[in-house]
DSSP file (Angstrom, degrees, kcal/mol; ACC not computed):
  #  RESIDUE AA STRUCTURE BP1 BP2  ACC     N-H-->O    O-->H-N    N-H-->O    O-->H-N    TCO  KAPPA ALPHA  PHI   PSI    X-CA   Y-CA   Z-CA
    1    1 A X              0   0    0      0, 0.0     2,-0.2     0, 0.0     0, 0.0   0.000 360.0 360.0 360.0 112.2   42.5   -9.2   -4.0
    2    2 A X        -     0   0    0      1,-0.1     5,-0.1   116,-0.1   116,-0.1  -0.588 360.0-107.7 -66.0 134.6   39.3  -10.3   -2.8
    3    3 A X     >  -     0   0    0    114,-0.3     4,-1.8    -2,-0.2     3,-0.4   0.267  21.2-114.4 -72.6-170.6   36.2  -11.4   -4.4
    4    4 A X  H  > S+     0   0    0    114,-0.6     4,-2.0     1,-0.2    -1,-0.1   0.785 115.1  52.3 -66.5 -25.8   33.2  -10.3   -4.8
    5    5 A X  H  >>S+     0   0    0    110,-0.2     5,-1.1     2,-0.2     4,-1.0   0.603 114.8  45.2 -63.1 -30.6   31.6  -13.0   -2.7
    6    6 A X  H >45S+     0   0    0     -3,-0.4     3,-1.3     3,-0.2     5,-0.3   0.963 110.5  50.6 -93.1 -72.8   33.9  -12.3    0.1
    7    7 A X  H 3<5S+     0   0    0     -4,-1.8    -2,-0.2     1,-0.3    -3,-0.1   0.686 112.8  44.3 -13.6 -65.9   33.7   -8.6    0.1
    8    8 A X  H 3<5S-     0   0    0     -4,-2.0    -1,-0.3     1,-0.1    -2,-0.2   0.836 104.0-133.4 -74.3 -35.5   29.6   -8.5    0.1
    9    9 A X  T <<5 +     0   0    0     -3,-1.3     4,-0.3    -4,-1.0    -3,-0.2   0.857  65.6 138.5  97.4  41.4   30.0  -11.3    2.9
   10   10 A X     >< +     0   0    0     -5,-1.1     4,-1.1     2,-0.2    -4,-0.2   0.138  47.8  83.7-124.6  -0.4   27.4  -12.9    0.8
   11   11 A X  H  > S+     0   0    0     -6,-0.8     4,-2.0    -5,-0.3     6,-0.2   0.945  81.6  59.6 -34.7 -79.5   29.4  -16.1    1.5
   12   12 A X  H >4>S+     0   0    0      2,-0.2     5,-1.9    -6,-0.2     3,-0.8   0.826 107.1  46.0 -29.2 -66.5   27.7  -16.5    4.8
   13   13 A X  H >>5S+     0   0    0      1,-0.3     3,-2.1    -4,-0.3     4,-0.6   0.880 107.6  57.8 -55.8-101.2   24.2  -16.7    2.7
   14   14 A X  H 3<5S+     0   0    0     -4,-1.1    -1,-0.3     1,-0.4    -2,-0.2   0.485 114.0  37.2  56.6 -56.1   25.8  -19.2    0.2
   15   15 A X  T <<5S-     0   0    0     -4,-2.0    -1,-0.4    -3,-0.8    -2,-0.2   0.072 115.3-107.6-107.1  29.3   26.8  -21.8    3.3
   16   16 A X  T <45S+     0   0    0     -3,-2.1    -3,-0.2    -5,-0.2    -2,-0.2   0.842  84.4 132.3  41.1  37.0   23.6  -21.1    5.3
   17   17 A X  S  <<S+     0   0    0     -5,-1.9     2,-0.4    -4,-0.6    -4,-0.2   0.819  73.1  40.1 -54.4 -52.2   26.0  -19.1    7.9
   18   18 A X  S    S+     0   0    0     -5,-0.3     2,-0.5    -6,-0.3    -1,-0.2  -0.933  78.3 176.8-141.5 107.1   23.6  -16.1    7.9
   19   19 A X        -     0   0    0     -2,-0.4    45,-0.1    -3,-0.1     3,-0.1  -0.968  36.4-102.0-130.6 139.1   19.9  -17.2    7.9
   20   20 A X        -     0   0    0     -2,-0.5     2,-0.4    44,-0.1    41,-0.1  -0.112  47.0-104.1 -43.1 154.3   16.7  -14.6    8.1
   21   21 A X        -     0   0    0     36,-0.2     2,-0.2     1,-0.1    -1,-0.0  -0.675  37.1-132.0 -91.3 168.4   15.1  -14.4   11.7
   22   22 A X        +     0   0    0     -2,-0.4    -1,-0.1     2,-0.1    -3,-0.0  -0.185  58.5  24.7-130.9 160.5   12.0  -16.1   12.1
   23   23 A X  S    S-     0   0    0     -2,-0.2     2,-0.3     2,-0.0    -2,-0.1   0.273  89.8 -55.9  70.9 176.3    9.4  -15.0   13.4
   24   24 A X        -     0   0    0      1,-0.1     3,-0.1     3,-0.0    -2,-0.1  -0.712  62.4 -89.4-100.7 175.8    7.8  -11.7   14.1
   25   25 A X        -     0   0    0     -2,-0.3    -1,-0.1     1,-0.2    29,-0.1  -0.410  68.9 -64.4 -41.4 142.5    9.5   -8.6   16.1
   26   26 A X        -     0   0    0     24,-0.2     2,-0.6     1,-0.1    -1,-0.2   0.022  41.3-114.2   5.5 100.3    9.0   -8.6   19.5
   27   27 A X        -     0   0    0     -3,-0.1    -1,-0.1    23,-0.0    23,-0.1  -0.415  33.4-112.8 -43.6  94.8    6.2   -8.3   21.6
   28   28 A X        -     0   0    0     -2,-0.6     2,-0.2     1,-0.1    19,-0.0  -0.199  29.2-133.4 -39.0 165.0    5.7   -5.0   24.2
   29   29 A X        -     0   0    0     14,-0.1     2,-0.3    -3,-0.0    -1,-0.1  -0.523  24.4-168.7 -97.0 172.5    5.9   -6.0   27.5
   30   30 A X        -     0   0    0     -2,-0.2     2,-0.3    13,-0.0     3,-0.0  -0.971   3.6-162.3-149.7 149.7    2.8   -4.4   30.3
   31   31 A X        -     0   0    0     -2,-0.3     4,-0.1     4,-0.0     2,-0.1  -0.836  30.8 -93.3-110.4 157.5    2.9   -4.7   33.9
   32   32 A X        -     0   0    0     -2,-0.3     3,-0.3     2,-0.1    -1,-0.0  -0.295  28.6-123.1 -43.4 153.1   -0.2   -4.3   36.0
   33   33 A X  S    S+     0   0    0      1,-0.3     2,-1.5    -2,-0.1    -1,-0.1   0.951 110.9  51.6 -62.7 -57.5   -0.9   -1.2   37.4
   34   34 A X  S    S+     0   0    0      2,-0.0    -1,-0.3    -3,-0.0     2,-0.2  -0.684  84.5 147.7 -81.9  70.9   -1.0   -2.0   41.0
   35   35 A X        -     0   0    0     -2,-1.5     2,-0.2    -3,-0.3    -4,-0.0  -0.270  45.0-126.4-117.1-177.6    2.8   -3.8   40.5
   36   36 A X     >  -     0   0    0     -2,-0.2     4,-2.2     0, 0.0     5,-0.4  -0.851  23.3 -99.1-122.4 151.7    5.0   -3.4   43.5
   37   37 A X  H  > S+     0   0    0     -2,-0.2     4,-3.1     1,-0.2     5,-0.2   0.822 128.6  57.5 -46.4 -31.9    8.6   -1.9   43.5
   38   38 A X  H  > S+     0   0    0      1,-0.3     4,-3.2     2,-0.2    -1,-0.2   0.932 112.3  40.4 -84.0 -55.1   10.1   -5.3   43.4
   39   39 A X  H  > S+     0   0    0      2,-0.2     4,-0.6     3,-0.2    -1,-0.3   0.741 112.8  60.2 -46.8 -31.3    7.8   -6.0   39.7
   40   40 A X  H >X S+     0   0    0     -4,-2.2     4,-2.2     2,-0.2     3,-1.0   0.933 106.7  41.7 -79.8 -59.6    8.8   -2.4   38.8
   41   41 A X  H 3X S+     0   0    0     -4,-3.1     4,-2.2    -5,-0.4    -2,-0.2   0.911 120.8  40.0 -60.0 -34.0   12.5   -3.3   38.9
   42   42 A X  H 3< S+     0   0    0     -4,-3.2     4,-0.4    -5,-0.2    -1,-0.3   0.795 112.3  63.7 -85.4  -2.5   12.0   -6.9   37.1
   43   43 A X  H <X S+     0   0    0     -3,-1.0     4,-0.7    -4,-0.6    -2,-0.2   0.794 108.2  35.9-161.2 -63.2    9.5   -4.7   34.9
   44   44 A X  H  X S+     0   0    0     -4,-2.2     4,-1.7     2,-0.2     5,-0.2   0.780 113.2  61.1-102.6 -36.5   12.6   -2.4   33.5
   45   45 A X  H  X S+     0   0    0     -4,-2.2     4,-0.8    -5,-0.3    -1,-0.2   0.862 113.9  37.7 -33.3 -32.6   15.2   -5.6   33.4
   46   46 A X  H  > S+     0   0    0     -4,-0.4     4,-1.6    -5,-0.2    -2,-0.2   0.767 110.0  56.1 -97.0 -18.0   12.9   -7.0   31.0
   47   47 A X  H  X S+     0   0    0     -4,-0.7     4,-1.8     2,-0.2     5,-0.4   0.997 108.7  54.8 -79.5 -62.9   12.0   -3.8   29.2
   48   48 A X  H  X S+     0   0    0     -4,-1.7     4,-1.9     2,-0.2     5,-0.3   0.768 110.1  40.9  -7.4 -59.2   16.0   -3.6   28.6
   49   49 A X  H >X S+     0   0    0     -4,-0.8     4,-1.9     2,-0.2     3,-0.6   0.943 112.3  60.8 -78.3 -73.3   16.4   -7.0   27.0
   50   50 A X  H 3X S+     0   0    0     -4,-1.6     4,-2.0     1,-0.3    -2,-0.2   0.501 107.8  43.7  11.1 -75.9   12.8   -6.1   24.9
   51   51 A X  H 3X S+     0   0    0     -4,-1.8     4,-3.0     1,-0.3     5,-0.4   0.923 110.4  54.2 -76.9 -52.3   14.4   -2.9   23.1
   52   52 A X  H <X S+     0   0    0     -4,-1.9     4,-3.0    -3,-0.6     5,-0.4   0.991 112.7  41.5 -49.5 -63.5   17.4   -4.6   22.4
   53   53 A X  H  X S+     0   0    0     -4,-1.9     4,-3.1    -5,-0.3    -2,-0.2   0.928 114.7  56.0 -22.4 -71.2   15.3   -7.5   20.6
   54   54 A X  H  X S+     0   0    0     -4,-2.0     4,-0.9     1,-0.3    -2,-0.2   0.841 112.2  36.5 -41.8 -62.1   13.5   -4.8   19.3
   55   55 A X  H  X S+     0   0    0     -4,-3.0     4,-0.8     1,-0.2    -1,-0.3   0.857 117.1  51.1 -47.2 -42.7   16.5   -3.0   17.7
   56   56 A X  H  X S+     0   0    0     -4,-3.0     4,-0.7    -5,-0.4     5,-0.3   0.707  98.5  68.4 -81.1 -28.6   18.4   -6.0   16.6
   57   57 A X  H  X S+     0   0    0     -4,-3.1     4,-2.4    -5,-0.4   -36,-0.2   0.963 104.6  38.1 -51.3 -64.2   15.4   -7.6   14.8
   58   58 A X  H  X S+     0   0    0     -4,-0.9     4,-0.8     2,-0.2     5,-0.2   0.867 111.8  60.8 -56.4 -42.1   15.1   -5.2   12.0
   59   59 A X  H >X S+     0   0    0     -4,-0.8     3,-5.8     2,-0.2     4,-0.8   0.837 110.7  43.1 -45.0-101.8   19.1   -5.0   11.9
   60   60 A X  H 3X S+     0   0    0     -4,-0.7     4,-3.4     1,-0.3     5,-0.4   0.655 115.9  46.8  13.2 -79.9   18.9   -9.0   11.1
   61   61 A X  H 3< S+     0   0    0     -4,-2.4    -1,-0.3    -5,-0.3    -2,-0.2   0.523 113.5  44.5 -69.3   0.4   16.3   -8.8    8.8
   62   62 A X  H <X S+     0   0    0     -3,-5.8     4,-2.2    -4,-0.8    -1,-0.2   0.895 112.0  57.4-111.0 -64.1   17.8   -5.8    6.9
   63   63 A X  H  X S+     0   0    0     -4,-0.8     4,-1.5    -5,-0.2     5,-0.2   0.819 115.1  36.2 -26.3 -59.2   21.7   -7.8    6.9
   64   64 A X  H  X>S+     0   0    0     -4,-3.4     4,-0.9     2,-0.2     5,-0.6   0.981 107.1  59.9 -90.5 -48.2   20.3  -11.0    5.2
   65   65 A X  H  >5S+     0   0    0     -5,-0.4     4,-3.4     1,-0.3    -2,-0.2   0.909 116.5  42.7 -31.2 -50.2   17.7   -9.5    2.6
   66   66 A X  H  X5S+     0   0    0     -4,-2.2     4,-1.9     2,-0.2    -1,-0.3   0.929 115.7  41.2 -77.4 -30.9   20.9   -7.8    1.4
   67   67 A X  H >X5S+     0   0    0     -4,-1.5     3,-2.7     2,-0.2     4,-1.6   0.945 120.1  46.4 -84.6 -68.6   23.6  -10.4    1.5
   68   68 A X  H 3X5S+     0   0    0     -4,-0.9     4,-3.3     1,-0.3     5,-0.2   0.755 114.5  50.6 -57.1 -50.5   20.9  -12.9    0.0
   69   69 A X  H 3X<S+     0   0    0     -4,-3.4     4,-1.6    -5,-0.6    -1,-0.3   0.810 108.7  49.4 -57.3 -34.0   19.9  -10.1   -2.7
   70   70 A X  H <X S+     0   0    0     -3,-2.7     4,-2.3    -4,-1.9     5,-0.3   0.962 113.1  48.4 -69.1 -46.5   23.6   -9.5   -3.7
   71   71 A X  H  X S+     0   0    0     -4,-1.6     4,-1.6     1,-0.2     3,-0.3   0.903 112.3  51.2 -65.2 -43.0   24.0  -13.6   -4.1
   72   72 A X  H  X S+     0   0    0     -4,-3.3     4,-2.0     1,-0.2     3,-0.3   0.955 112.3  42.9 -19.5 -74.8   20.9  -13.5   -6.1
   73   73 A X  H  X S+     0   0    0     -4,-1.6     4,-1.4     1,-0.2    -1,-0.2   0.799 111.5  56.3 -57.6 -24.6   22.1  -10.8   -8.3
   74   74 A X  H  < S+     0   0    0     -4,-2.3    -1,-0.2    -3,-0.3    -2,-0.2   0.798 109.3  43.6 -79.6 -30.5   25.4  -12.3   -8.6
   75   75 A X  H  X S+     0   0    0     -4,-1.6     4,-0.8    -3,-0.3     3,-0.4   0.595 104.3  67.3 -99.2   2.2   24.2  -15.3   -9.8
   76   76 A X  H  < S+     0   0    0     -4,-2.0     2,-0.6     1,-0.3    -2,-0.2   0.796 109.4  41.6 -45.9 -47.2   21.6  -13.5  -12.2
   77   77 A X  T  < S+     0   0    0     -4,-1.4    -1,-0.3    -5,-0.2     3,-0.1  -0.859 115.7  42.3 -90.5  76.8   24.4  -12.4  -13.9
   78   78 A X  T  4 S+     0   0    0      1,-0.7    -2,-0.2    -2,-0.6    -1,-0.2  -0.300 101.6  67.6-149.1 -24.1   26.6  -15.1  -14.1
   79   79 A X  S  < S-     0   0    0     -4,-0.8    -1,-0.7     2,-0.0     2,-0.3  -0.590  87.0-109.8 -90.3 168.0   24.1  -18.1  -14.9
   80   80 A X     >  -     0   0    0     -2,-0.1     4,-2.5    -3,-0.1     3,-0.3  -0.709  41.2-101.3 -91.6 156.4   22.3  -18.3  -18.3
   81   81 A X  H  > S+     0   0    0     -2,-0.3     4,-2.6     1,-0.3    -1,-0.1   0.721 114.5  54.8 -55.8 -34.0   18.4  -17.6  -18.0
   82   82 A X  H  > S+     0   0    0      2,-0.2     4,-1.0     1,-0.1    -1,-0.3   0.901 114.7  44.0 -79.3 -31.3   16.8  -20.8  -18.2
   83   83 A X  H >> S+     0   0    0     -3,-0.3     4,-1.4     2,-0.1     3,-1.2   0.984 114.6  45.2 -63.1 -55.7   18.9  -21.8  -15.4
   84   84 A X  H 3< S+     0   0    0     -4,-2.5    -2,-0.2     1,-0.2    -3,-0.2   0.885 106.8  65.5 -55.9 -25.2   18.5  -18.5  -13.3
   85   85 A X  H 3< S+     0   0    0     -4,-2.6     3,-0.2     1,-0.2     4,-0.2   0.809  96.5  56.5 -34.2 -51.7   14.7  -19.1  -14.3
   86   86 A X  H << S+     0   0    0     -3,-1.2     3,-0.3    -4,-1.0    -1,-0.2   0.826 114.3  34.8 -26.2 -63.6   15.0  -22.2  -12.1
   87   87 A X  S  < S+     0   0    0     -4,-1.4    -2,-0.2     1,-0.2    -1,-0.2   0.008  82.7 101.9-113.7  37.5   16.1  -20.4   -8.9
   88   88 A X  S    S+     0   0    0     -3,-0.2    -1,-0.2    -5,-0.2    -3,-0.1   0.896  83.6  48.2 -58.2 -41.4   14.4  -17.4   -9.1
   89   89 A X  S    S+     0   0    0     -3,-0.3    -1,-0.1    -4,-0.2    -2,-0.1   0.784 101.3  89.7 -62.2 -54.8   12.0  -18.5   -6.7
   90   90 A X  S    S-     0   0    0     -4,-0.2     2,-0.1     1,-0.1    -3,-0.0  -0.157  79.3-114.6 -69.0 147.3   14.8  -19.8   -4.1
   91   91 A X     >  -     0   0    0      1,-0.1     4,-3.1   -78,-0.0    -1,-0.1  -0.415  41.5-101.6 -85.7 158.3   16.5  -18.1   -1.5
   92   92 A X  H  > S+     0   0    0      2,-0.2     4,-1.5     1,-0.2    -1,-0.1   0.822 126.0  44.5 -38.1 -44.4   20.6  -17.7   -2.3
   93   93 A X  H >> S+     0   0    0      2,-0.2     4,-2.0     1,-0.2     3,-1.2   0.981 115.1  53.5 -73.7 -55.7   21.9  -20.8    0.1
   94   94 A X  H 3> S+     0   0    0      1,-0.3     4,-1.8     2,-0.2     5,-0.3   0.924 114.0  46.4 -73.0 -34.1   18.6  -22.9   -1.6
   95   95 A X  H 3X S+     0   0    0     -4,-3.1     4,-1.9     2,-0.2    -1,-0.3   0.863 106.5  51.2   1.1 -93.5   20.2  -21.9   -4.9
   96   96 A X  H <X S+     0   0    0     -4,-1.5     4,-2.8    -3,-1.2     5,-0.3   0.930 109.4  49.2 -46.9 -81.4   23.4  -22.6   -4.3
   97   97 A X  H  X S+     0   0    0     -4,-2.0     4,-1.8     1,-0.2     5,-0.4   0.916 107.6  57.2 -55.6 -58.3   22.7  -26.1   -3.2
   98   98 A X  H  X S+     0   0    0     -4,-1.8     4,-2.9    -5,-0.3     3,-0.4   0.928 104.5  52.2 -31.9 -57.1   20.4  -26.7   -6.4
   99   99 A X  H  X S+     0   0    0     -4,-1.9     4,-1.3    -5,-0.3    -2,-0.2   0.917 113.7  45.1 -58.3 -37.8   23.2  -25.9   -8.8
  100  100 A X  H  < S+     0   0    0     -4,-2.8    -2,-0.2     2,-0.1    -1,-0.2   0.672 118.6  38.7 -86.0  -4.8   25.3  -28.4   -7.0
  101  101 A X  H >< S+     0   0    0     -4,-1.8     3,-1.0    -3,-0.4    -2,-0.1   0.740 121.1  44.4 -76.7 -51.5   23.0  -31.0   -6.7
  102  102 A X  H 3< S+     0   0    0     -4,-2.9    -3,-0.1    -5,-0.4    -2,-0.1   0.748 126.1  28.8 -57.2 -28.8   21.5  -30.6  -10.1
  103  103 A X  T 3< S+     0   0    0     -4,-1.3    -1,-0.3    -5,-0.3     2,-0.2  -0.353  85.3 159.1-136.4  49.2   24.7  -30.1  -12.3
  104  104 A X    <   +     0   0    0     -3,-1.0     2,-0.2     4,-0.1    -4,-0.1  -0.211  17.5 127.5-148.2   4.9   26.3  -32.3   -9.7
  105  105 A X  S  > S-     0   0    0     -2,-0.2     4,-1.9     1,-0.1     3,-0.5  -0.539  70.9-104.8 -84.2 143.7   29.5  -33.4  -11.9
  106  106 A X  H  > S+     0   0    0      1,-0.3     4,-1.9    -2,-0.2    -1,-0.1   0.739 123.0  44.0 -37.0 -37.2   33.4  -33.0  -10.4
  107  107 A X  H  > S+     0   0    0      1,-0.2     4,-1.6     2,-0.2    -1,-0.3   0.766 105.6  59.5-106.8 -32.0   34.1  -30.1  -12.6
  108  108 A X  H  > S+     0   0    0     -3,-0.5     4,-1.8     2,-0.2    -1,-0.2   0.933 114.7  40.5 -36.6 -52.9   30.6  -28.4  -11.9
  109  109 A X  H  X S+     0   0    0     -4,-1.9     4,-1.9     2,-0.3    -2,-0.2   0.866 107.0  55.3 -53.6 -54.6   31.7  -28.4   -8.2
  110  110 A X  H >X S+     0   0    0     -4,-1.9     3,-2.8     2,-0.2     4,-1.2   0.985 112.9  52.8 -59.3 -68.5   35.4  -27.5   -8.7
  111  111 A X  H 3X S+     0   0    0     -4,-1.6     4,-2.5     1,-0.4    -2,-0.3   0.721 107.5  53.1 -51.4 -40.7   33.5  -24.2  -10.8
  112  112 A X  H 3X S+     0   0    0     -4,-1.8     4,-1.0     1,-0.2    -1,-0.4   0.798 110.0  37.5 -79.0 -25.9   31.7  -23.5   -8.2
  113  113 A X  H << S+     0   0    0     -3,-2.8    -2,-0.2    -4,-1.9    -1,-0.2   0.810 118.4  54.0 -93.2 -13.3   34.2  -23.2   -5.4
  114  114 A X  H >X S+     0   0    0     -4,-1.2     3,-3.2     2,-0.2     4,-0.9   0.943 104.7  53.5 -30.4 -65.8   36.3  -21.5   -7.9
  115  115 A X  H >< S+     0   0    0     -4,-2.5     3,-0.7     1,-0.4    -2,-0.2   0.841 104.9  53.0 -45.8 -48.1   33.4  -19.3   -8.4
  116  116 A X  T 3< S+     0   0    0     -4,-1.0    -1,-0.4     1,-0.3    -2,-0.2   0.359 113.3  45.4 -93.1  10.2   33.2  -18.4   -4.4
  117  117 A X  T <4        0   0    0     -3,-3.2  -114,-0.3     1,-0.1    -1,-0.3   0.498 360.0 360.0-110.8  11.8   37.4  -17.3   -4.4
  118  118 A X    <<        0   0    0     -4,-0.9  -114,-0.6    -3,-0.7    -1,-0.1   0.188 360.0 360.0 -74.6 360.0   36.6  -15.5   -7.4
């Protein structure tokens, strides 16, 4: 049976696997008016790659907000509140890495990779 961590693929998030994209979407492209066929044709190559950017950006951004928001939630519920209080602020991965630095003893560690086959 797999966990929940595996399932949601919220793993990825967890090991810094799966990071937001940067940046803003894509820029349109413009050609000049007066272009020549030869500009027309590199003109619709580039437009090509563009819309793909364009599609795939939001995809990205939509793919880690959730995985990062399930690891969030997962460790809302599973820490006690004045610790999740701590990483509220912090993104899942930055989290993650706070509870294992902070509470940073063997058997804190072993619980925590426990926790990810869980």
């Amino acid at each position: 049976m797999e966990s929940a961590i595996q399932i949601s693929n919220i793993n990825e998030v967890l090991e810094d696997k799966l990071i937001a994209p940067t940046g803003t979407a894509p820029s349109p492209l413009v050609f000049a008016a007066d272009a020549d066929a030869t500009e027309i044709a590199l003109y619709q190559a580039l437009y090509q790659v563009y819309q793909h950017k364009v599609d795939r950006f939001p995809r990205a951004q939509k793919d880690y907000t959730k995985a990062n928001s399930w690891a969030k939630g997962i460790l809302s519920v599973t820490l006690w509140d004045n610790i999740y209080e701590e990483i509220m602020s912090m993104t899942a991965h930055e989290a993650w890495v706070w509870l294992a630095t902070t509470y940073a003893t063997e058997q804190f560690v072993k619980t925590l990779d426990t926790f990810k086959k869980l």
